[in-house]
C-alpha positions, 0 to 999 in steps of 0.5 A: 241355836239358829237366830230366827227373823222376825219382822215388826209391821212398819206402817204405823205404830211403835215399831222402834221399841218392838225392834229394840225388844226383840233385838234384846232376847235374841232375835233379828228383828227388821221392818215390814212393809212390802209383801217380799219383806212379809214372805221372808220373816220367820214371825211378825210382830202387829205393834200398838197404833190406830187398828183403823189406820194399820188396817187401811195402809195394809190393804193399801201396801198390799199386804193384807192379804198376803198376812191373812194366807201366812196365818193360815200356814202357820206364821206366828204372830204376835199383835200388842194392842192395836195388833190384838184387834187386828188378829180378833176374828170379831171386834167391838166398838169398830167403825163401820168399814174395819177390817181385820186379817184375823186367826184368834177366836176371840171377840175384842172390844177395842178402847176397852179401858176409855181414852188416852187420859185413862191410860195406866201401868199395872203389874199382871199375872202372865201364865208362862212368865210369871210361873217360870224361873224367877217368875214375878208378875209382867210390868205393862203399859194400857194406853187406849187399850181394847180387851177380850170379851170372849174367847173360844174354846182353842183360846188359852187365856195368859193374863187378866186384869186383877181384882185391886191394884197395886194399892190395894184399890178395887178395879173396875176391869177386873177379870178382863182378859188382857193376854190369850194365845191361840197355836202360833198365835200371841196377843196383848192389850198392853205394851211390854215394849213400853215399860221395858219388860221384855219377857213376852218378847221372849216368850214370842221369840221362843213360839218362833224358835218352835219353843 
């Protein structure tokens, strides 16, 4: 099978553990910065950060729109976290200039779950992961995470907060979608490349792959 090439956006954010992940299921993974760099990539990784921040460095790269042309070709991309809000056609709880590239039809609100001091693991239900194989729910990672408050119709939903914790314990989030996909199209309000758990890179890497 043909090793495809997928980029991880550079300009800020957890860039090496996206790299590590990716390199771990069988891709070759390099870094995006430049728009020839973006041209080349089979598929493109938006990884966790300030949605503000890489907003602003991708219009100053010039990349944005660059990004926003190859989603509409097809590019599959898959946004954690910060890049979840970037892919949301609308956004909640944004400042009053954020921008996004877009192609999910979703509405995200982003830091859903609170502050950095609010931030926890759980282990999820993910639909395509845990029904397959072994199985087995996906270890993640919220740190200053946004959610998806709605979701179009083209949107399959892949993972929700559940109804307790691993304890037992009720939670407040339950039902919030956390993981949609939309064609070639994956986001995450979670970090998988975080606890290690390397599964949704997988499962982005085989949507890249034509799997």
């Amino acid at each position: 099978m043909t090793t495809v090439t997928i980029g991880v956006l550079a300009l800020q954010g957890d860039v090496r553990e996206h790299l590590a992940a990716l390199e771990s299921v069988g891709a070759r993974a390099v870094t995006v910065r430049r728009p020839a760099e973006l041209a080349a990539v089979d598929g493109l990784v938006i990884p966790g950060g300030e949605s503000t921040t890489i907003d602003k460095l991708l219009r100053i790269f010039e990349l944005a729109d660059l990004l926003q042309a190859r989603i509409k070709e097809g590019l599959p991309v898959y946004g954690s976290c910060a890049g979840m809000i970037l892919l949301a056609d609308r956004i909640l709880d944004g400042t009053a200039d954020q921008q996004t590239v877009g192609g999910m039809d979703v509405v995200v609100r982003r830091n859903a779950f609170g502050r950095q001091v609010d931030s926890f693991e759980t282990d999820l239900e993910f639909a395509g992961i845990s029904d397959v194989g072994d199985g087995g729910p996906v270890r993640t990672a919220f740190i200053r995470a946004p959610w998806i408050e709605e979701a179009g119709a083209d949107v399959d939903v892949l993972a929700r907060i559940p109804a307790v914790d691993t304890q037992g314990r009720p939670v407040a989030a339950a039902g919030r979608i956390v993981a949609a996909r939309q064609g070639p199209l994956l986001a995450t309000a979670f970090h998988p490349e975080i606890t290690g758990d390397t599964r949704v890179h997988g499962l982005f890497v085989g949507m890249v792959a034509g799997g």
